[in-house]
C-alpha angles and dihedrals in degrees: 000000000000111000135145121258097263080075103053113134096349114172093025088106084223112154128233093030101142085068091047089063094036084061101049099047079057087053101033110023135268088272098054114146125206108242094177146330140203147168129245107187130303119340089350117091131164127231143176126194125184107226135175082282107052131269117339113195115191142172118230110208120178115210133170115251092270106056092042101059085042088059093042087059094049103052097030107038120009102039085049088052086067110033106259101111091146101047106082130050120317097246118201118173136346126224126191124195104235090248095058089240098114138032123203113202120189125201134185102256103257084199112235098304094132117130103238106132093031125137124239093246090052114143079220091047086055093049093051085038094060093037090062090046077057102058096047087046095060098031097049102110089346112152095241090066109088081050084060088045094058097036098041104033128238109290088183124080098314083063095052098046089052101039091048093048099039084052095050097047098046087056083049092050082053090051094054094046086058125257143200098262094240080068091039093050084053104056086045098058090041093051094054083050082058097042087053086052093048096052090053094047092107092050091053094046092056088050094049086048103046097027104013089093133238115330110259159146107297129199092211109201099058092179111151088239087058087055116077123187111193123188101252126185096265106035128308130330131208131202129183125226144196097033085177091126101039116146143153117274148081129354093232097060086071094038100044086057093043090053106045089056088079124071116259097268101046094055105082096063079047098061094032080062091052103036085052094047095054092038091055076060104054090258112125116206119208120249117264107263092058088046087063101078092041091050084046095044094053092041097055090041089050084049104052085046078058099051093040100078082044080064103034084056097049087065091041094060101266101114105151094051093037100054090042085050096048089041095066099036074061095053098044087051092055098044085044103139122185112276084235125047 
């Protein structure tokens, strides 16, 4: 495939792309040639263009406006605050459909050096591990932080009371429009799973308070493909990608994801890398067993969210996707196990 930038991602049926390509003849030059393109999966495509300066290779991710500017803050303003530039994604170049629906980011390609399939005692596990360390450390009470609040939205217990209620009332809602009794059966059994976390709200409050570690910045989707660990000049170096669910809480909620990426067994070297990264710093992490109500705690509340836009969809005319959806936020629920053995 070698084409010129007015055919980018034609037939994709992507919007805005007229100021996609707009974008990139300002980053890459007016003769610019397509080399190749993929997707990854969906919204986020690779690409890579020959230009008058050698090969660019690029990632393309569509956000809504929302995510987009959250990200934007992060990269641009708030990691910078606290001396982390290099930390987040390598953003290139922003791109904005003329109606304001849609936002095209572009990144420099960071390769395939993510850390999904590592092991817990990875040299490149140790370096994220201690980057995230990095970012609670320096957030925690740092004067930006009421500005992420109010940009990227509470992830603490603010977070897992809406989420669980939303959740519960939207499968109530279903109940009332009529539904086939194995789906009835399932918001049923999923609503007295939200009742119960309703009635321990207090409780976990009290253990995201007291265990949950310092309020900070949170990345807010740990996954080990989000985390990217490059070869620098004096050891490793981790950046953290897709900040498009940042917000304001606990430190466990990001922990807590990080770590159950990782089988069982690899988990404890991941948090010793972290619990020595944010000691070395004066922060003190709670032992293991008071960490367990908090992880449980972030992981049900980021559940029930998930199971929040299945149900929404159900209503909205979407069955098919919606019940398999619900069915396996029901399923994950059930099979739940604590973060830490």
């Amino acid at each position: 495939m070698t084409e010129p930038l007015g055919t980018l991602l034609a037939g994709t049926g992507e919007p805005a792309l007229v100021e996609l390509r707009a974008a990139l003849r300002e980053l890459a030059g007016v003769h610019a040639i397509v080399v190749d393109e993929r997707e990854l999966k969906r919204r986020v495509y690779r690409v890579r263009l020959a230009t008058a300066g050698g090969w660019r290779r690029l990632i393309l991710k569509r956000m809504d406006p929302v995510q987009a500017r959250r990200t934007a803050l992060a990269v641009e303003r708030w990691l910078p605050a606290v001396g982390l530039d290099g930390a987040g994604p390598p953003l290139a170049a922003v791109a904005a459909a003329r109606a304001g629906d849609w936002v095209w980011h572009v990144y420099e390609d960071l390769g395939d050096a993510h850390l999904a399939g590592a092991s817990g005692d990875d040299p490149r596990v140790r370096a994220a591990a201690e980057l995230i360390a990095a970012l609670h450390v320096r957030f925690a009470d740092h004067p930006l932080l009421p500005e992420c609040r109010a940009q990227a939205g509470d992830l603490g217990i603010r977070a897992f009371e809406t989420n669980v209620r939303d959740l519960g009332a939207a499968l109530g809602r279903i109940l009332r429009a009529g539904a086939e009794p194995e789906h009835a059966a399932l918001c049923e059994r999923l609503i007295a799973r939200m009742d119960a976390l309703l009635a321990q709200r207090d409780a976990r409050a009290e253990a995201l308070d007291a265990f949950g570690g310092p309020e900070t910045l949170l990345h807010g989707d740990l996954w080990t493909t989000n985390a990217f660990v490059l070869d620098g000049p004096d050891g490793p170096q981790a950046r953290l990608i897709d900040w498009d669910h940042a917000g304001v809480g606990p430190a466990a909620y990001d922990l807590s994801t990080f770590l159950s990426r990782f089988p069982p067994a690899d988990r404890p070297p991941v948090l010793a890398a972290y619990r020595a990264a944010v000691e070395r710093a004066g922060v003190a992490l709670p032992s293991a067993a008071e960490l367990a109500l908090a992880f449980d705690t972030a992981e049900r509340g980021r559940l029930a969210g998930c199971g929040l836009w299945p149900a929404v969809a159900v209503l909205d005319g979407a069955p098919e996707w919606g019940w398999r959806q619900l069915a396996g936020v029901a399923e994950w629920l059930d099979e739940l196990e604590p973060v830490l053995a």
